[in-house]
C-alpha positions as CSV (number, residue, x, y, z in Angstrom):
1,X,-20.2,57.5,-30.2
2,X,-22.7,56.6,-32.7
3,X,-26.3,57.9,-33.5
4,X,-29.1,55.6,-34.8
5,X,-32.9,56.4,-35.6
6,X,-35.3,54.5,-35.0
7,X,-35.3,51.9,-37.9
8,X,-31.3,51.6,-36.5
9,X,-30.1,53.8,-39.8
10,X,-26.5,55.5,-38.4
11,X,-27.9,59.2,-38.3
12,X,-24.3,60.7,-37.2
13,X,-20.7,59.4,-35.3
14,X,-17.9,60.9,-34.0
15,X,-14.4,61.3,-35.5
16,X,-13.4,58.5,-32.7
17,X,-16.0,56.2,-34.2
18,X,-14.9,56.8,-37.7
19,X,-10.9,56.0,-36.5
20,X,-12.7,52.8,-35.5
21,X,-15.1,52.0,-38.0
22,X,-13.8,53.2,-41.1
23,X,-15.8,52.6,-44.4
24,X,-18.8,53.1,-42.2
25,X,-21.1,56.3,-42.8
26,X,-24.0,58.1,-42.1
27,X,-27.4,56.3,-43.7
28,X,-26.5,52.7,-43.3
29,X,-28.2,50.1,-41.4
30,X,-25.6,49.1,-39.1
31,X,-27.2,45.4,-38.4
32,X,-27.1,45.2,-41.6
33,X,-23.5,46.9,-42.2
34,X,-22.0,45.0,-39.0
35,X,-24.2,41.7,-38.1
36,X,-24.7,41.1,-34.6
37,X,-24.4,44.8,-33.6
38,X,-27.0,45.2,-30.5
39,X,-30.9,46.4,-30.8
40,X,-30.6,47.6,-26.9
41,X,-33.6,48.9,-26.5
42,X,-36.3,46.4,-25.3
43,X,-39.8,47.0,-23.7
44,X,-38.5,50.5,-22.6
45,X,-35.4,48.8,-20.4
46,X,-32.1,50.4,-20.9
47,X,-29.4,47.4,-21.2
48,X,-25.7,47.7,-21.5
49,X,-24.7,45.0,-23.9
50,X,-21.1,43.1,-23.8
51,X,-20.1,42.7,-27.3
52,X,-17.0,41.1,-28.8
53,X,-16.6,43.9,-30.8
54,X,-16.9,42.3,-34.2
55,X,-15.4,43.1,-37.0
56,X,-12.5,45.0,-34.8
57,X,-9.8,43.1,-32.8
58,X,-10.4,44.8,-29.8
59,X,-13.2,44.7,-27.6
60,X,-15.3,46.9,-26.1
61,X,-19.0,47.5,-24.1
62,X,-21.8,49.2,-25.5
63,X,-24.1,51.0,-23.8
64,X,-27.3,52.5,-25.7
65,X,-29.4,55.3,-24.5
66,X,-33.1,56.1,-26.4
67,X,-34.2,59.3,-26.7
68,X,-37.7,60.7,-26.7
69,X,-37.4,61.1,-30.6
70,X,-37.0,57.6,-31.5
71,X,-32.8,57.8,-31.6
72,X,-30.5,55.8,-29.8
73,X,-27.2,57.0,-29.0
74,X,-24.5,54.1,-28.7
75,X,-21.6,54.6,-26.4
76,X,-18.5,52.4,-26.9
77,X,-16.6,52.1,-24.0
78,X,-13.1,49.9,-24.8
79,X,-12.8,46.8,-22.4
80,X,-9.7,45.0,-23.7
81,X,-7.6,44.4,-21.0
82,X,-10.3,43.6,-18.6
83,X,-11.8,41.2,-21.1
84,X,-8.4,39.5,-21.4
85,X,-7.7,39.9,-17.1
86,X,-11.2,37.8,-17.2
87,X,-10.3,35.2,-19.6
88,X,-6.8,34.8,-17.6
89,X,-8.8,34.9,-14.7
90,X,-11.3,31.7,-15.9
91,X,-8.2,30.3,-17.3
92,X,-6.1,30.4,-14.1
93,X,-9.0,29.0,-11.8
94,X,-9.9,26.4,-14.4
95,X,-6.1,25.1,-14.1
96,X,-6.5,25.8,-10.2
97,X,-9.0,23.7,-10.1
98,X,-7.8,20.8,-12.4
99,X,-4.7,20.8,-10.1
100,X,-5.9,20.3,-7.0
101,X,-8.7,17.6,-9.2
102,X,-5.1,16.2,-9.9
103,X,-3.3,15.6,-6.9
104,X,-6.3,14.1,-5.1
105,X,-6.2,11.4,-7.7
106,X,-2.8,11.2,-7.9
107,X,-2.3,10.7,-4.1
108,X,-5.3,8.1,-4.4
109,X,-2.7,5.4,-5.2
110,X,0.7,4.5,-3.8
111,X,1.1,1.9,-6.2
112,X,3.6,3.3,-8.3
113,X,1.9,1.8,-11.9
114,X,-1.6,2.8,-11.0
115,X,-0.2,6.3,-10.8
116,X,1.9,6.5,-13.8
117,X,-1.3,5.6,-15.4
118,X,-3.5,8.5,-13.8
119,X,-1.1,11.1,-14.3
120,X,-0.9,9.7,-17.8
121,X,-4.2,10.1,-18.3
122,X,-4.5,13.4,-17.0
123,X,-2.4,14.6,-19.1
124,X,-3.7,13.4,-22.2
125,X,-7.0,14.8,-21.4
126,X,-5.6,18.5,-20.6
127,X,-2.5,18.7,-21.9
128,X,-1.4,17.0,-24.7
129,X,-2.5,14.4,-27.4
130,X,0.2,12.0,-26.0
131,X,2.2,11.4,-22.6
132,X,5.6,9.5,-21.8
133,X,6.6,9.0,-17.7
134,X,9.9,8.2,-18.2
135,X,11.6,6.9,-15.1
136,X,15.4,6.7,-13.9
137,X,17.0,3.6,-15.0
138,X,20.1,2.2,-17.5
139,X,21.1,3.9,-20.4
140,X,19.2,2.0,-23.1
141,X,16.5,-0.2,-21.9
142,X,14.3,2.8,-20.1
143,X,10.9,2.1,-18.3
144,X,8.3,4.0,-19.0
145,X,4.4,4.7,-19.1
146,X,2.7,5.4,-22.4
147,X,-0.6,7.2,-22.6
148,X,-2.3,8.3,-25.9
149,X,-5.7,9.9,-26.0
150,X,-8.5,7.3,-26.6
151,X,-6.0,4.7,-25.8
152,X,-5.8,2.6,-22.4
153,X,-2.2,3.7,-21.2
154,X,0.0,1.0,-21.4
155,X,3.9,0.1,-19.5
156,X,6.5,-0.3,-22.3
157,X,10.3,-0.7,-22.3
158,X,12.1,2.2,-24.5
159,X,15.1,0.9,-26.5
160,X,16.4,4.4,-26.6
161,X,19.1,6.5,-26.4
162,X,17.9,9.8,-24.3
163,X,20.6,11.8,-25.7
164,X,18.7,12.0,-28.9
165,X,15.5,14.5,-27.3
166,X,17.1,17.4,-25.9
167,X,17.3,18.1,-22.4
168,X,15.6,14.6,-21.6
169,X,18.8,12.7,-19.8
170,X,19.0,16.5,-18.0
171,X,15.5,16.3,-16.7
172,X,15.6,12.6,-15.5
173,X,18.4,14.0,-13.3
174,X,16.6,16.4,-12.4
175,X,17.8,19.5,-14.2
176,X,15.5,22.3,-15.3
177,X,13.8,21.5,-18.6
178,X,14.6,23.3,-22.2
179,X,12.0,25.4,-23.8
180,X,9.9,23.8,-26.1
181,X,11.0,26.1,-29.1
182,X,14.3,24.6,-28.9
183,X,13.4,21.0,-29.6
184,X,12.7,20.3,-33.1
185,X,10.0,18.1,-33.4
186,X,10.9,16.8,-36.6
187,X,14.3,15.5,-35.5
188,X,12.0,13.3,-32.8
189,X,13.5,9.5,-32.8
190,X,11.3,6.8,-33.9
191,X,11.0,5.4,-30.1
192,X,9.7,8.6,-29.1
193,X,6.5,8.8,-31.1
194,X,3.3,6.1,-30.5
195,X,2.9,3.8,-33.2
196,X,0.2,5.1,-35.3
197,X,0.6,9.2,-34.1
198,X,1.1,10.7,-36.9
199,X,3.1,14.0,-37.5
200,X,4.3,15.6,-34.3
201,X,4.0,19.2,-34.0
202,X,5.2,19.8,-30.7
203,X,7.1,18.5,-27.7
204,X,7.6,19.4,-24.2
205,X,10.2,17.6,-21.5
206,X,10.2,18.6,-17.7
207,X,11.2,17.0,-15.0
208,X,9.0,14.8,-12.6
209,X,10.4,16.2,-8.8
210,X,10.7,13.4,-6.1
211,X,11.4,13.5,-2.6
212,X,15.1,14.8,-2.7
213,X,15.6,12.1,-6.0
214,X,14.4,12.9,-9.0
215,X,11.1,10.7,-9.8
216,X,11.4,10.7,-13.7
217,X,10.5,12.8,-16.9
218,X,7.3,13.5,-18.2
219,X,7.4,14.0,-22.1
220,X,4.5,15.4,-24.1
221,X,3.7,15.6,-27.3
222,X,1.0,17.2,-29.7
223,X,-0.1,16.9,-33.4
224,X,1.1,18.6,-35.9
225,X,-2.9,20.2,-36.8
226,X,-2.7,21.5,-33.4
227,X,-1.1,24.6,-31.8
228,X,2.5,24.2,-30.4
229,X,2.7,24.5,-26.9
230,X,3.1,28.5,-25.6
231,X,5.3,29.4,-23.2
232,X,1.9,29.8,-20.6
233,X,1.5,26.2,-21.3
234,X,5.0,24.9,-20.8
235,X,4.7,26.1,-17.2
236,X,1.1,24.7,-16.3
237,X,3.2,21.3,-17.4
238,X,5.8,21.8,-15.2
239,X,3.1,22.2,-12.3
240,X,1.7,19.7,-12.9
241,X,4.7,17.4,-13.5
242,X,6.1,18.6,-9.8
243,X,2.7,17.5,-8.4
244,X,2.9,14.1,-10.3
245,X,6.5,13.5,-9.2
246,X,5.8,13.9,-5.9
247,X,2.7,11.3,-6.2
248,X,5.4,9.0,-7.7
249,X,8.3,9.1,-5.6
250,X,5.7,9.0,-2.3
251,X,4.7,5.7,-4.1
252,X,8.4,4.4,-5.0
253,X,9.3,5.4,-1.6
254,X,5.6,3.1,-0.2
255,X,6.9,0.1,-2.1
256,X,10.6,0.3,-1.2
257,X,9.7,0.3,2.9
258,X,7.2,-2.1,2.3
259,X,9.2,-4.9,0.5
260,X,11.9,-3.8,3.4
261,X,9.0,-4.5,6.0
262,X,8.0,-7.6,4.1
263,X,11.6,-8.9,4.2
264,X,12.2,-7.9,7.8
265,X,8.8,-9.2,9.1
266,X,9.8,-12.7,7.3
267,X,12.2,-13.3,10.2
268,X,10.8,-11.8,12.8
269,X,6.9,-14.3,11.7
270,X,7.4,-17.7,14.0
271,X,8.9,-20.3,11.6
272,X,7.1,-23.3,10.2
273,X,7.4,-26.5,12.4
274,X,6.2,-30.2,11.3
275,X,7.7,-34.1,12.8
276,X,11.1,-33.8,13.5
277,X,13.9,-36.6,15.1
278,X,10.5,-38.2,15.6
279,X,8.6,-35.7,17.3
280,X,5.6,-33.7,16.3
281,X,5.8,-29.9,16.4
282,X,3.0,-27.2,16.0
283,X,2.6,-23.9,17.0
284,X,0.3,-21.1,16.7
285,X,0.8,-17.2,17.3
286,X,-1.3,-14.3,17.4
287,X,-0.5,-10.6,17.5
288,X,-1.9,-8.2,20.1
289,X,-2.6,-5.1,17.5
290,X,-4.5,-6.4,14.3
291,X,-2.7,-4.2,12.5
292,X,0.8,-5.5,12.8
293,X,1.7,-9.0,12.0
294,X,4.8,-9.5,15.1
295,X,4.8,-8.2,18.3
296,X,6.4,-9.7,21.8
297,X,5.6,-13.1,21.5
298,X,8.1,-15.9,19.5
299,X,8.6,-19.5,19.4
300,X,11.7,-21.5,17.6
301,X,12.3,-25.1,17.1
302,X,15.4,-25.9,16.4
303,X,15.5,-29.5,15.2
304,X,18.1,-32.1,16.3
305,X,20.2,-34.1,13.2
306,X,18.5,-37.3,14.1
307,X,16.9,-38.9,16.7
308,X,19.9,-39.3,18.9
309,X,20.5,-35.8,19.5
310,X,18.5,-32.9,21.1
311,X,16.0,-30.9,19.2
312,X,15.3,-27.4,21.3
313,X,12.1,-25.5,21.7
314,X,12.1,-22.1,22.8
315,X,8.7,-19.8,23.7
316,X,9.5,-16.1,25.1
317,X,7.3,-13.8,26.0
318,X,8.9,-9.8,25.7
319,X,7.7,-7.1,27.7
320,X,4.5,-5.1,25.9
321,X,3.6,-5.3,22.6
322,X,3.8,-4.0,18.8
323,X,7.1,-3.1,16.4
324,X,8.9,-1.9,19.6
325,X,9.0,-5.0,21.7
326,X,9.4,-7.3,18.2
327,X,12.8,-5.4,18.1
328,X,13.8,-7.1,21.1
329,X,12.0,-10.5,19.9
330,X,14.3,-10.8,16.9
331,X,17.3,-10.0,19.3
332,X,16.5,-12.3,21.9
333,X,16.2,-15.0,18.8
334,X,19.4,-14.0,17.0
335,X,21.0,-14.4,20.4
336,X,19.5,-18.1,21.3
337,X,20.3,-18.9,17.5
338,X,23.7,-18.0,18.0
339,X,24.2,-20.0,21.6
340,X,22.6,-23.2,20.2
341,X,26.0,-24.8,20.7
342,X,25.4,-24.7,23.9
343,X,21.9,-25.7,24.3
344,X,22.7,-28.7,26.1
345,X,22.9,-26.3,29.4
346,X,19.6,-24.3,29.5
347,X,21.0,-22.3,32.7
348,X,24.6,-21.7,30.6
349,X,22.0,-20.3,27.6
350,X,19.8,-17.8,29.3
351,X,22.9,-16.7,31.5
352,X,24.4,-15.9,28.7
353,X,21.3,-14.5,27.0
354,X,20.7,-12.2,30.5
355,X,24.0,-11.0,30.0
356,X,23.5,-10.1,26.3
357,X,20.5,-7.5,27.5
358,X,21.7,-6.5,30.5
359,X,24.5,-5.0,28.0
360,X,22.4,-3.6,25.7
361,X,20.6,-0.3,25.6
362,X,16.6,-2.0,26.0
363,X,14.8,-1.7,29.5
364,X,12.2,-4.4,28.6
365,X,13.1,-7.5,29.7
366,X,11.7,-11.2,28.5
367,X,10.5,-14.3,30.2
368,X,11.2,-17.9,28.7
369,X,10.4,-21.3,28.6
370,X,13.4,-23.9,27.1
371,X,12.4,-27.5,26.1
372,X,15.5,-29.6,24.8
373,X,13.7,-33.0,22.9
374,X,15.2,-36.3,22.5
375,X,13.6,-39.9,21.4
376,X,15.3,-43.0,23.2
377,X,13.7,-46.2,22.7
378,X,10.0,-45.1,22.7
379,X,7.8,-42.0,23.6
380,X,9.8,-38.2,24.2
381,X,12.6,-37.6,26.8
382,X,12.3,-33.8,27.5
383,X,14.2,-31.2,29.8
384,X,12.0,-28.6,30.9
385,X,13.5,-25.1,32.4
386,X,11.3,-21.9,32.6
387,X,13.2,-18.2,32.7
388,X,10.4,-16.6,34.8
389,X,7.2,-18.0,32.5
390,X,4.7,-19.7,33.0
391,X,5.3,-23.5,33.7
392,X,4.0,-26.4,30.6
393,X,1.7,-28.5,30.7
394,X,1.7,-31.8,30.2
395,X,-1.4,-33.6,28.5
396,X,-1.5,-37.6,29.6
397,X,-2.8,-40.4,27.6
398,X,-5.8,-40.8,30.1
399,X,-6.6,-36.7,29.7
400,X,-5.1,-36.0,33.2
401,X,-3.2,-32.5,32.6
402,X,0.2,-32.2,34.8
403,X,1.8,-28.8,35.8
404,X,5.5,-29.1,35.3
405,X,7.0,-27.6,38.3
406,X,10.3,-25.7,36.8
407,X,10.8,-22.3,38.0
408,X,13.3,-19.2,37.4
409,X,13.7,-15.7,37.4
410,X,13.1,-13.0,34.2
411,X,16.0,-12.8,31.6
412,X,17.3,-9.2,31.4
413,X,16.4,-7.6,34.8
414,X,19.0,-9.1,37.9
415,X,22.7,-9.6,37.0
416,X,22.2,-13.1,37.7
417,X,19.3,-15.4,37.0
418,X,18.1,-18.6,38.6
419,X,16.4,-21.7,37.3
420,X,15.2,-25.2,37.7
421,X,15.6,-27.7,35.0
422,X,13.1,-30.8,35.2
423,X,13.0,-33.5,32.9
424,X,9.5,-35.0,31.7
425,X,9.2,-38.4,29.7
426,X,5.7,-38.1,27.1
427,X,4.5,-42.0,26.2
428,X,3.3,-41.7,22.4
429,X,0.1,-39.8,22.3
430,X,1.1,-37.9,25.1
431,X,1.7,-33.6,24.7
432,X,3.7,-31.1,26.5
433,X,1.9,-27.3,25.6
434,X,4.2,-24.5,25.8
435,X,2.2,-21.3,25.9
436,X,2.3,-17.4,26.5
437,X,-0.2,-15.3,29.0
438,X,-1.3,-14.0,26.4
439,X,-3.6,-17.5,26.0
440,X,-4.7,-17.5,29.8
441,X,-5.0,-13.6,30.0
442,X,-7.7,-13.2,27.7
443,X,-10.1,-11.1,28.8
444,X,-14.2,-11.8,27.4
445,X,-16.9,-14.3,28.3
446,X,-20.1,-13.3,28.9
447,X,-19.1,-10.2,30.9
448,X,-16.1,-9.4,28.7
449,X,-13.9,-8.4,31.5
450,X,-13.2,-12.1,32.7
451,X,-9.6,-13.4,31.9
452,X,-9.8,-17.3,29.8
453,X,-7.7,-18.6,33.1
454,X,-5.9,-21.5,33.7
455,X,-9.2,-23.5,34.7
456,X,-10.5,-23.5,31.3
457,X,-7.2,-23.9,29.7
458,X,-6.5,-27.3,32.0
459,X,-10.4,-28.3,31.2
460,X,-9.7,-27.6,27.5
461,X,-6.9,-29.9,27.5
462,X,-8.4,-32.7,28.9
463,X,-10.5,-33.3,26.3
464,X,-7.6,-33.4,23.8
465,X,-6.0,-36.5,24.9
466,X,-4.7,-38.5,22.3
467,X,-4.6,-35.7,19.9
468,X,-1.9,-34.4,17.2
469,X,0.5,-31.6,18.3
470,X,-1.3,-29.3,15.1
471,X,-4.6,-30.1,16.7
472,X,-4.3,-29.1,20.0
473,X,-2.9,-26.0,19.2
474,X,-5.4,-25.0,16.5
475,X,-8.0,-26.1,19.6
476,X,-6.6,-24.3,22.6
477,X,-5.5,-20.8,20.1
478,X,-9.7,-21.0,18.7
479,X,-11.0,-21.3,22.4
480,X,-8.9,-18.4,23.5
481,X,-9.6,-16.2,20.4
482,X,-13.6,-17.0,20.4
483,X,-13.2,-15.8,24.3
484,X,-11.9,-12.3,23.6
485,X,-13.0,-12.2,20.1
486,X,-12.8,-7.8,18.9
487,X,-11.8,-7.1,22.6
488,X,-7.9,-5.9,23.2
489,X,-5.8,-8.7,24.6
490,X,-2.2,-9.4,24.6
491,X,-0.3,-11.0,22.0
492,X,-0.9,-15.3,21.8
493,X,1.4,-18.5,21.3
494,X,1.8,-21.9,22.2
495,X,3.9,-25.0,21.2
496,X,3.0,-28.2,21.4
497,X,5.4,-31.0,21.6
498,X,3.4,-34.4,21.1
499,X,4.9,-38.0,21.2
500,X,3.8,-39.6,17.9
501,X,1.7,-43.1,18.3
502,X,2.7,-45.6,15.7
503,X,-0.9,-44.4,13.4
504,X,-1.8,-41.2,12.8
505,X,-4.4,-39.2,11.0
506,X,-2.8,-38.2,7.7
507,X,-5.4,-34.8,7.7
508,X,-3.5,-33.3,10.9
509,X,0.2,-35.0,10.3
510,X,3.6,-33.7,10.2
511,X,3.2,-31.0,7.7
512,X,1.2,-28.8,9.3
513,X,1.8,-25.5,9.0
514,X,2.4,-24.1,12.7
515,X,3.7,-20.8,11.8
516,X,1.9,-17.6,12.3
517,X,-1.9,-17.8,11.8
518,X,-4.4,-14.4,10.7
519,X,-7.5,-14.5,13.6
């Protein structure tokens, strides 16, 4: 306790104060004896003032009471430890609040490089004065992300031997880190420290947690004019490190299933078709879902040697649509690719195929439509059998369109199948348009619940007489799409098979694309 008059002169204190304050007495100005000491008293309001306690290490709250004689009485009441429980307090929800700042922008990416870079960053900015994201690989060419503040963070290639930092070639395995103390910072190698850094003062190495596999290291490292890092410190890194190797390894893990997507979606996407053994081929598909790329619908052509041999055509339509029914697609074609031997007997082939899912543990089942295509002297020889789809058509010179009558039942339902095989002969100009009900079944129009039908596909036809195989497809797959345009409809494809005249338009040749085309 001390007392003040009213010019602020100490008047009297307590043996307490004097423990505290020693070297101050009675008849000095204590503004003047201790600057920033509090007045108080202001416009006859009593205020309890926070102070920092200046000159002592400890702090304390001061609470002044005036008296009618001009005196003020000063009460010092010693807040330490809930000064310091704030400070923790700020410190703990600033962190809080910079973690969860942190993970939303590390989970804003799964590229893997893009978040190396943020968590790079981030750390820079609240942790250290430079960052390393070390990530598993061979023993002397290491990958890794450099950031340095003020810098743009930057990929580089570490010719380094990890064996040199301590506990580094532990954490990329995944192994707890070492404390900071224990890493000298001086004995840091030369591959270690950014060009240009400077001195380091101190280093810290933890672990980046994945998903069950470690996701890296994360090394940081501060100047030598700056405090080392405490032990407080060391484990806000490691938080943050786990929540930046999780961001990583969820983006390592992205990029691993989607090259294996990209690489199984490759062969399940219709294949390119062009002139072959002197017919032209072209085909179009279309998935049901916009959001996945395959689905039930597939063609093949498998071309003949030369012109005195058979090329094949097949067009299969699988039971519903999506990843689940493109399963069976890629089945059914592995299985046809594998009887093409045999391809001379249609009924032999989808026997054979109706055994092959009869055995098998799918419940869908698939219909078909097999064209085998051979040039004698001029125009197309072609066998025609259907497994249960829907018949070809046949576009003639003079725009007549021609229903090929082969019939036969669904491939992977009865223990034994029936079918028709007909044989069709196209004069040079002339088409046969293989197609899915996924063309005629389009619902839209006007009313947007009427199916495209087989009207409008026959009247479509007629007026491409004479046409290439690429543009009737191109024609026929833009008419159906325009009809159900953002409505749901079933997955789309068609082949067309088209007996080349001696002159063709070079724009719409044999090259064309005929593989799998974005609506």
């Amino acid at each position: 306790m001390l007392v003040t008059d009213a010019d602020g002169t100490l008047v009297a204190l307590n043996a307490a104060a004097e423990r505290l304050l020693p070297g101050i007495t009675a008849g000095v100005v204590l503004a003047e004896a201790m600057p920033g000491w509090p007045v108080g008293v202001h416009d006859g309001v009593l205020e309890g003032v926070r102070g920092a306690g200046e000159p002592w290490e400890r702090g304390y709250e001061v609470h002044p009471v005036a008296h009618d004689d001009g005196t003020t009485t000063w009460w010092l009441t010693e807040n330490t430890d809930a000064r310091l429980a704030e400070t923790a307090l700020r410190t703990e929800r600033r962190r809080a609040q910079f973690l969860a700042e942190a993970s939303t922008a590390l989970l804003g990416s799964l590229n893997l490089q893009r978040c190396m870079q943020v968590a790079g960053k981030l750390a820079v900015q609240h942790l250290a004065d430079a960052a390393l994201l070390i990530t598993p690989a061979g023993r002397h060419r290491v990958p890794a992300m450099l950031c340095v503040r003020d810098r743009e963070p930057e990929e580089v290639e570490l010719a380094a031997d990890l064996s040199e930092v301590p506990g580094l070639a532990e954490a990329l395995q995944g192994f707890p880190p070492v404390p900071s103390r224990w890493i000298d910072p001086a004995s840091a190698p030369e591959w270690l420290i950014p060009a240009g850094f400077g001195d380091v003062g101190s280093i810290v190495v933890t672990p980046l947690p994945g998903h069950g596999v470690p996701a890296g290291a994360l090394v940081l490292l501060r100047k030598a004019e700056r405090a080392a890092f405490s032990e407080d410190e060391e484990i806000f890194a490691r938080l943050f490190a786990a929540r930046s190797g999780v961001a990583m390894s969820a983006a390592r893990m992205f990029a691993q299933q989607s090259s294996m997507t990209e690489t199984l979606m490759r062969e399940l996407l219709p294949p390119a078709v062009r002139e072959v053994a002197g017919a032209e081929f072209a085909g179009r598909y279309r998935a049901a879902l916009d959001s996945e790329r395959v689905g039930g619908d597939f063609y093949d052509v498998y071309p003949a040697a030369d012109d005195s041999q058979e090329s094949l055509v097949v067009l299969g339509d699988v039971c519903g649509k999506g990843i689940e029914a493109a399963v069976l697609t890629g089945k059914v074609r592995n299985t046809l690719h594998a009887l093409l031997p045999l391809a001379s007997d249609h009924h032999r082939v989808l026997s054979m195929l109706n055994d092959a899912l009869l055995s098998s543990h799918h419940t869908r089942f698939v219909t078909l439509a097999l064209a085998s295509v051979s040039r004698p002297d001029s125009g197309l020889r072609m066998r025609l059998t259907c497994a249960g789809h829907l018949p070809p058509l046949i576009v003639r010179a003079n725009g007549e369109v021609e229903v090929v009558e082969t019939i036969g039942t669904v491939v992977g339902v009865l223990p034994e199948i029936a079918t028709t095989t007909v044989e069709v002969t196209l004069a040079p100009g002339e088409t046969c348009l293989l197609y899915t009900d996924g063309i005629t079944e389009a619902r839209g129009g006007p009313l947007g619940s009427e199916m495209f039908g087989e009207d409008r596909l026959h009247e479509a036809l007629t007026r491409c007489a004479g046409m290439p195989a690429e543009a009737i497809v191109e024609h026929v797959h833009m008419l159906a799409a325009e009809w159900a345009r953002e409505r749901s409809h079933d997955d789309m494809a068609l082949v067309a098979v088209t007996a080349p005249r001696g002159q063709r338009l070079s724009a719409v040749g044999g090259s064309g694309r005929g593989r799998y085309t974005a609506a």
